[in-house]
Legacy VTK file of the C-alpha trace (Angstrom):
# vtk DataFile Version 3.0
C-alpha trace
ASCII
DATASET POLYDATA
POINTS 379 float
-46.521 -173.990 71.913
-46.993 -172.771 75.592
-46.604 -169.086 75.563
-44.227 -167.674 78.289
-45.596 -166.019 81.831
-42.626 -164.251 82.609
-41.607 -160.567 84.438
-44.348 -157.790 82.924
-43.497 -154.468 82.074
-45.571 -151.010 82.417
-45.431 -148.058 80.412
-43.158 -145.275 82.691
-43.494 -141.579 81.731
-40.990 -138.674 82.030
-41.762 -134.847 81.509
-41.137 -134.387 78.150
-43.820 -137.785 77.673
-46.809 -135.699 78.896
-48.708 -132.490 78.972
-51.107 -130.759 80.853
-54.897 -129.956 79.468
-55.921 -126.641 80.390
-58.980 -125.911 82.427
-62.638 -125.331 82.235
-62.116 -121.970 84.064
-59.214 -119.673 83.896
-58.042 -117.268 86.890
-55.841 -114.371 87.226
-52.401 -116.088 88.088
-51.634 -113.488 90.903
-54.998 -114.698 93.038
-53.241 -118.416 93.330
-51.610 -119.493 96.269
-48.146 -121.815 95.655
-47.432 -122.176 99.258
-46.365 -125.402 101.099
-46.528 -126.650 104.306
-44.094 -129.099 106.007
-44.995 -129.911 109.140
-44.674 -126.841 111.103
-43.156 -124.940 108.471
-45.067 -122.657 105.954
-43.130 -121.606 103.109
-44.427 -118.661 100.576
-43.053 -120.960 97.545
-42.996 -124.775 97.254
-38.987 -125.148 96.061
-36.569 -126.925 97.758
-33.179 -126.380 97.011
-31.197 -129.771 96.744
-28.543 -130.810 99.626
-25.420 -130.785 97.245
-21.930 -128.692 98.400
-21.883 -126.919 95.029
-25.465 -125.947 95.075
-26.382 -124.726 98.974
-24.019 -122.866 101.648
-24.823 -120.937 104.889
-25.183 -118.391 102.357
-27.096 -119.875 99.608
-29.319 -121.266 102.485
-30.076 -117.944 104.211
-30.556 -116.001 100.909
-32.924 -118.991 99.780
-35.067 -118.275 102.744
-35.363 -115.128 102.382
-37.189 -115.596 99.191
-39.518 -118.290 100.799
-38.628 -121.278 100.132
-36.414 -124.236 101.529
-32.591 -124.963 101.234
-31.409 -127.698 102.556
-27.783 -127.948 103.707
-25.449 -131.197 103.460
-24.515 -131.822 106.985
-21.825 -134.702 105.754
-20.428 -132.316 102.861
-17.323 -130.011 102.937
-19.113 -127.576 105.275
-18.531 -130.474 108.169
-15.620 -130.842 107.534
-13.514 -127.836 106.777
-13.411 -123.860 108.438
-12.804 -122.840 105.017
-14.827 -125.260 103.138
-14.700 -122.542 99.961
-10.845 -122.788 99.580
-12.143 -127.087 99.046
-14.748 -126.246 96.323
-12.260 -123.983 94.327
-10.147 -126.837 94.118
-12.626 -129.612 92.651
-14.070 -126.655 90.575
-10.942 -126.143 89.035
-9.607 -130.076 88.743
-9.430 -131.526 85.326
-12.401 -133.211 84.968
-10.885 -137.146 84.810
-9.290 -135.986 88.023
-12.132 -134.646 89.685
-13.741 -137.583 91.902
-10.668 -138.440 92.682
-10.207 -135.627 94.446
-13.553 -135.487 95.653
-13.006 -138.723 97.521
-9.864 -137.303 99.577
-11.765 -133.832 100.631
-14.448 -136.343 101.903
-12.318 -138.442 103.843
-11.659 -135.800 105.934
-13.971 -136.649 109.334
-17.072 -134.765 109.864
-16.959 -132.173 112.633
-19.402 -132.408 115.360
-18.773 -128.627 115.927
-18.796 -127.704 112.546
-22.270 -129.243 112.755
-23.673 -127.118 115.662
-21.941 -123.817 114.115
-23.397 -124.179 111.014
-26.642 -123.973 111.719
-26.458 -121.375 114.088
-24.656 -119.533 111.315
-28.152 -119.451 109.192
-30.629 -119.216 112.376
-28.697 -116.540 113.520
-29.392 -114.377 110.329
-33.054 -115.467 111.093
-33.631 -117.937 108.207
-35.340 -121.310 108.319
-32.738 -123.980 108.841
-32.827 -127.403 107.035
-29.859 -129.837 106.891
-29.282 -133.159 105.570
-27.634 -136.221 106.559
-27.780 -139.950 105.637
-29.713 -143.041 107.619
-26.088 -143.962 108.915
-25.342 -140.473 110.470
-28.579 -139.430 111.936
-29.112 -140.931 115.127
-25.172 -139.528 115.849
-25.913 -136.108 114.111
-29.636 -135.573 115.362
-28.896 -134.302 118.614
-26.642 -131.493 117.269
-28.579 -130.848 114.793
-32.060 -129.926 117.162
-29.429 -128.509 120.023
-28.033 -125.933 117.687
-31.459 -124.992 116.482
-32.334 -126.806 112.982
-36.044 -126.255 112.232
-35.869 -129.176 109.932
-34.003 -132.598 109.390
-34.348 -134.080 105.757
-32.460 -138.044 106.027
-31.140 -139.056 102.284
-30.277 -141.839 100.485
-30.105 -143.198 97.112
-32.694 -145.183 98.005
-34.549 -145.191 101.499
-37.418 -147.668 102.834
-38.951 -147.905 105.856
-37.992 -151.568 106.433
-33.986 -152.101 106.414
-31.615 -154.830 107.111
-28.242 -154.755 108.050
-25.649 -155.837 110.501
-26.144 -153.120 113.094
-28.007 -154.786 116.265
-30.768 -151.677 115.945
-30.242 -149.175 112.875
-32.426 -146.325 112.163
-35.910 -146.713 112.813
-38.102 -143.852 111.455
-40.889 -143.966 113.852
-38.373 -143.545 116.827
-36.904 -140.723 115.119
-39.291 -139.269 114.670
-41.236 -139.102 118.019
-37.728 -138.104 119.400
-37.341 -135.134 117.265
-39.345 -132.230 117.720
-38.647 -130.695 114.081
-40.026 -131.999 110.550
-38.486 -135.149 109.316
-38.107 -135.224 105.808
-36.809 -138.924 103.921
-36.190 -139.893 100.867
-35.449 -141.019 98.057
-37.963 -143.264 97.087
-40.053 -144.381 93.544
-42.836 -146.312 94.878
-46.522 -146.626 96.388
-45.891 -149.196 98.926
-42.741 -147.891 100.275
-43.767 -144.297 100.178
-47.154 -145.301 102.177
-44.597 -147.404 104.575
-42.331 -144.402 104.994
-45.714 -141.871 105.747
-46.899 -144.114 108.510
-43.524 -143.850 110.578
-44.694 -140.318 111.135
-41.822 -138.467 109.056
-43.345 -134.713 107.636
-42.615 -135.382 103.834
-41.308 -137.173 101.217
-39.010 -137.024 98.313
-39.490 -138.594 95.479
-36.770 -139.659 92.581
-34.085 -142.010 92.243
-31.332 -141.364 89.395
-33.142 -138.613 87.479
-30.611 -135.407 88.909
-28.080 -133.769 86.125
-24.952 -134.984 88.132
-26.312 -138.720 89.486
-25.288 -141.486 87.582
-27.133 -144.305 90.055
-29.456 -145.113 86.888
-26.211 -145.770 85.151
-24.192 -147.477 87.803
-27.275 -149.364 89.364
-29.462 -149.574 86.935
-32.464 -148.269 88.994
-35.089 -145.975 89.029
-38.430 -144.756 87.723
-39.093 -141.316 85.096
-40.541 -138.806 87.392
-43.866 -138.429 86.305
-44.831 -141.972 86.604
-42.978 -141.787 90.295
-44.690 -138.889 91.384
-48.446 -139.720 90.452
-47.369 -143.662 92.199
-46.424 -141.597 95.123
-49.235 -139.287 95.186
-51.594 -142.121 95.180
-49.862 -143.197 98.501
-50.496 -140.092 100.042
-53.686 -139.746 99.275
-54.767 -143.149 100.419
-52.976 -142.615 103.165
-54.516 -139.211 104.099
-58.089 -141.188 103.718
-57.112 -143.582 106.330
-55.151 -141.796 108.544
-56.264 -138.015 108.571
-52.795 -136.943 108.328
-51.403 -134.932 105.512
-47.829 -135.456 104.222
-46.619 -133.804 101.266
-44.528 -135.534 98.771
-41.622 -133.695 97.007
-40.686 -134.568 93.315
-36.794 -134.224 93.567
-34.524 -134.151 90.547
-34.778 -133.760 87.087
-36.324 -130.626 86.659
-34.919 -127.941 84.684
-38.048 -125.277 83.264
-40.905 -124.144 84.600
-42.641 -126.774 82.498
-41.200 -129.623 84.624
-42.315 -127.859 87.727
-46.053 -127.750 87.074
-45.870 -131.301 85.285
-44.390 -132.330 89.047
-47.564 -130.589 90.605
-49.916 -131.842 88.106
-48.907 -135.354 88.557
-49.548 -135.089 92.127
-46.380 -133.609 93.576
-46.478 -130.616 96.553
-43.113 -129.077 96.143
-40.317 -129.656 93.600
-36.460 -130.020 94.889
-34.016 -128.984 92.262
-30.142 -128.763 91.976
-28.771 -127.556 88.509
-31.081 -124.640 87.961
-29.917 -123.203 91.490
-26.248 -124.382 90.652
-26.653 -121.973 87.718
-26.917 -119.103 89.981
-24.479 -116.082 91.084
-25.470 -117.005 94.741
-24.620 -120.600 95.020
-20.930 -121.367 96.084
-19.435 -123.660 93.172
-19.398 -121.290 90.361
-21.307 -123.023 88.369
-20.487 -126.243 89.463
-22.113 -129.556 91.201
-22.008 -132.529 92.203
-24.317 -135.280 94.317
-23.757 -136.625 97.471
-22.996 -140.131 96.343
-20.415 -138.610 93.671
-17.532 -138.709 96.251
-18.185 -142.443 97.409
-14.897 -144.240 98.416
-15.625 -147.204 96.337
-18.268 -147.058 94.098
-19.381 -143.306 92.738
-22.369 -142.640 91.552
-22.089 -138.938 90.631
-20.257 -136.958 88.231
-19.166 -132.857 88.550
-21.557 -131.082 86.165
-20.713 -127.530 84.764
-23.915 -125.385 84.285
-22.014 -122.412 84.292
-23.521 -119.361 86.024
-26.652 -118.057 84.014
-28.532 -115.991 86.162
-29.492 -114.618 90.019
-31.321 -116.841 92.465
-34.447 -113.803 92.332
-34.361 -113.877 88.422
-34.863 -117.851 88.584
-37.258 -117.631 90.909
-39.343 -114.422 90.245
-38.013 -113.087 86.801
-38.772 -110.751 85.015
-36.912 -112.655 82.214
-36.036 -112.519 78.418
-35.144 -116.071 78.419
-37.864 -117.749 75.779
-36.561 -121.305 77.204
-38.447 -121.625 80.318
-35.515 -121.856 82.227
-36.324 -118.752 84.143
-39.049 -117.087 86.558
-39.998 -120.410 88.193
-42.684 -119.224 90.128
-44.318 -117.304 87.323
-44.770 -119.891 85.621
-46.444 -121.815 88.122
-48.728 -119.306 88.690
-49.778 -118.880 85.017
-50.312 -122.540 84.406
-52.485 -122.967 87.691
-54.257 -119.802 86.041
-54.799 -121.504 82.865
-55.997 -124.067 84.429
-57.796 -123.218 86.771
-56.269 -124.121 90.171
-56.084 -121.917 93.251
-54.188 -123.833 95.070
-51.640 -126.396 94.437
-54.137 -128.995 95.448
-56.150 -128.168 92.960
-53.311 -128.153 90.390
-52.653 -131.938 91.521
-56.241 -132.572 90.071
-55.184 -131.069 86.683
-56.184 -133.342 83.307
-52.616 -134.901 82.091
-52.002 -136.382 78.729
-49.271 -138.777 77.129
-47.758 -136.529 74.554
-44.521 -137.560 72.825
-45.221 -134.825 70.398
-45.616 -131.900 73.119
-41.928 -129.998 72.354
-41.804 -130.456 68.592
-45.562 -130.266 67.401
-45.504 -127.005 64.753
-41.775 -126.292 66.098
-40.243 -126.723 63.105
-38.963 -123.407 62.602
-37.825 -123.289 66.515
-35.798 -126.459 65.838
-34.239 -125.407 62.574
-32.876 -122.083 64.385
-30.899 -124.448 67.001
LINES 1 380
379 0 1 2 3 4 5 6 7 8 9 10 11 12 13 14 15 16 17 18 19 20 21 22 23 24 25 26 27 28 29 30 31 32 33 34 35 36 37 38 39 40 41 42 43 44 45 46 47 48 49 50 51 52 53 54 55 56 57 58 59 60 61 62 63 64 65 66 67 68 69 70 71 72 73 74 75 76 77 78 79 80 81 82 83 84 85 86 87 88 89 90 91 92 93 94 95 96 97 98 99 100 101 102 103 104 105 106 107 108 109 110 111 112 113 114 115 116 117 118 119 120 121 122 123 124 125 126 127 128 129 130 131 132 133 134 135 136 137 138 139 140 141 142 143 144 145 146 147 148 149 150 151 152 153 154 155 156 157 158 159 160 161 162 163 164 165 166 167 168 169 170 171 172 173 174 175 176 177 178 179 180 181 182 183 184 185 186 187 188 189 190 191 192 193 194 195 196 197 198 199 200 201 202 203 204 205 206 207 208 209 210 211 212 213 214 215 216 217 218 219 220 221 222 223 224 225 226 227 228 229 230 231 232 233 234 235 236 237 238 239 240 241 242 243 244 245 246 247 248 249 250 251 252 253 254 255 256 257 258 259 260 261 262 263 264 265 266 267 268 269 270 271 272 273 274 275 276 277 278 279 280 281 282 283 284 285 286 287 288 289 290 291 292 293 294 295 296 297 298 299 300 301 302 303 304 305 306 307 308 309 310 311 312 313 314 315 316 317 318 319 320 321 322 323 324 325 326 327 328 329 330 331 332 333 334 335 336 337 338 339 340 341 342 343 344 345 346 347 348 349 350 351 352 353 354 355 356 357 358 359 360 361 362 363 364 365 366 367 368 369 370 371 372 373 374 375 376 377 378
């Protein structure tokens, strides 16, 4: 009988698939540099903090900065469209949880404020930190003018999913490339899974790219949809886009693995597999700085008609410097971020976060519960 040529399947990999093999050489972890560069912008750390309501305020956003790294403000959340957007978030923080989106989906409704906009980021440049807000393909080319006139240094466009190539009923929709020689700040787009489409997205000009679809604590788009790709496999397709298209073009844009990470462990797997910077969520929701108490949700989670995001608890664990910086009794990982980068680039030998990205990487199922039998049988 004939055999069957139908749809192939590959092998994906997620973070707790793989491992990384230590080095030939080992260095001191405080000579290595974790910096990132984003366009213009230098930051001392290579974190992103994730564009959610619960997660980053004016507050959140200028304390972020002053630790060095990047928080990115939802310019089509709550802080848009309310003065007192705090008095909103108390409510869905304190909803039953069946009632929850529900609610979410009125406070949304509420229009977005053109001079909420504007006042906003003024409200973080004018305690001198670095700006970034976020908006969706449908609401930049109305937003983007506000957005540079008030002083944003950078302006990250999200989706669930975002291509360079787009079709819809609008006679001209967003087109990267214009954007993006209009602008004079970074441009920052995801989300996106894939080589072609990240190479695609690179050549419009745009500063960096994130990379994950589905993979976030409070998304549900893998659910709902059915799409998506485990980040390691995502990252180290992505990476390969950059790099090829750094050989061709001269022109280097970082890649961002966003979502999904929780310990320090899935931050250096992110570098190792090729990413520059890591965006995260929960683990910031978790601290005493960030508005929701514990609390967050995703952008998509208030949709009108079809959500694809639930409200996730994490409670509040710890301070945004602990997280970041330690020091920490926490045996879990789940703390001192940036120390942990720095030891495994010291293990293994990388400087810089380049030379992380060239790191050996293994598939190991076994890499959590290999000689952890006593760990597991104390949980």
């Amino acid at each position: 009988m004939p055999s069957p040529h139908g749809k192939q399947l590959r092998r994906a990999y997620g973070f707790d698939e793989v491992a990384i093999v230590p080095g030939q050489v080992t260095i001191n972890p405080e000579q290595t540099d974790v910096s990132l560069r984003i366009g213009d912008l230098n930051l001392a750390i290579p974190f992103l903090a994730a564009a959610m309501d619960g997660v980053v305020d004016p507050r959140f956003a200028i304390t972020f900065a002053k630790y060095g790294g990047l928080a990115v403000l939802n310019l089509e959340g709550l802080w848009s469209r309310y003065d007192n957007a705090d008095a909103i978030i108390d409510e869905i923080v304190d909803a039953p949880k069946d009632h929850a989106t529900e609610l979410m989906q009125r406070a949304y409704a509420a229009p977005i404020r053109e001079e909420l906009v504007a006042e906003r980021v003024r409200d973080i440049k004018n305690a001198g930190a670095i700006c970034a807000v976020s908006c969706t393909p449908a609401w930049t080319k109305r937003l983007a003018p506000f957005i540079v006139e008030a002083g944003a240094d950078a302006l990250v466009v999200a989706s669930t999913v975002t291509t360079a190539r787009h079709y819809s009923k609008s006679e001209k929709g967003l087109v990267f490339q214009d954007l993006c020689a209009a602008l004079s700040i970074p441009v920052i787009v995801g989300n996106t899974v894939s080589y072609g489409v990240t190479k695609e997205l690179m050549e419009t000009g745009v500063a960096a790219v994130l990379i994950g679809v589905g993979p976030g604590a409070a998304c549900t788009s893998r659910e709902v949809l059915g799409i998506g790709v485990p980040q390691i496999t995502a990252t180290m397709d992505c990476a390969a886009a950059r790099d090829d298209y750094y050989r061709e073009s001269g022109r280097y844009v970082p890649i961002i693995t966003d979502g999904g990470l929780r310990t320090g462990g899935d931050v250096c797997k992110s570098i190792a597999a090729g990413a520059d910077g890591v965006m995260m969520g929960s683990p910031f929701a978790a601290t005493e700085e960030a508005p929701a108490r514990g609390n967050h949700w995703g952008m998509a989670t208030p949709h009108a008609e079809l959500p694809r995001g639930t409200r996730v608890s994490v409670g509040v664990r710890t301070s945004l410097k602990t997280l970041l910086f330690g020091p920490t009794n926490k045996t879990d990982g789940t703390e001192n971020l940036v120390g942990a980068l720095r030891t495994c680039m010291g293990v293994c030998g990388a400087r810089t976060i380049r030379d992380l990205q060239q790191a050996e990487m293994v598939i190991a199922p076994a890499i959590k519960t290999e000689g952890k039998i006593y760990q597991m049988a104390g949980d």
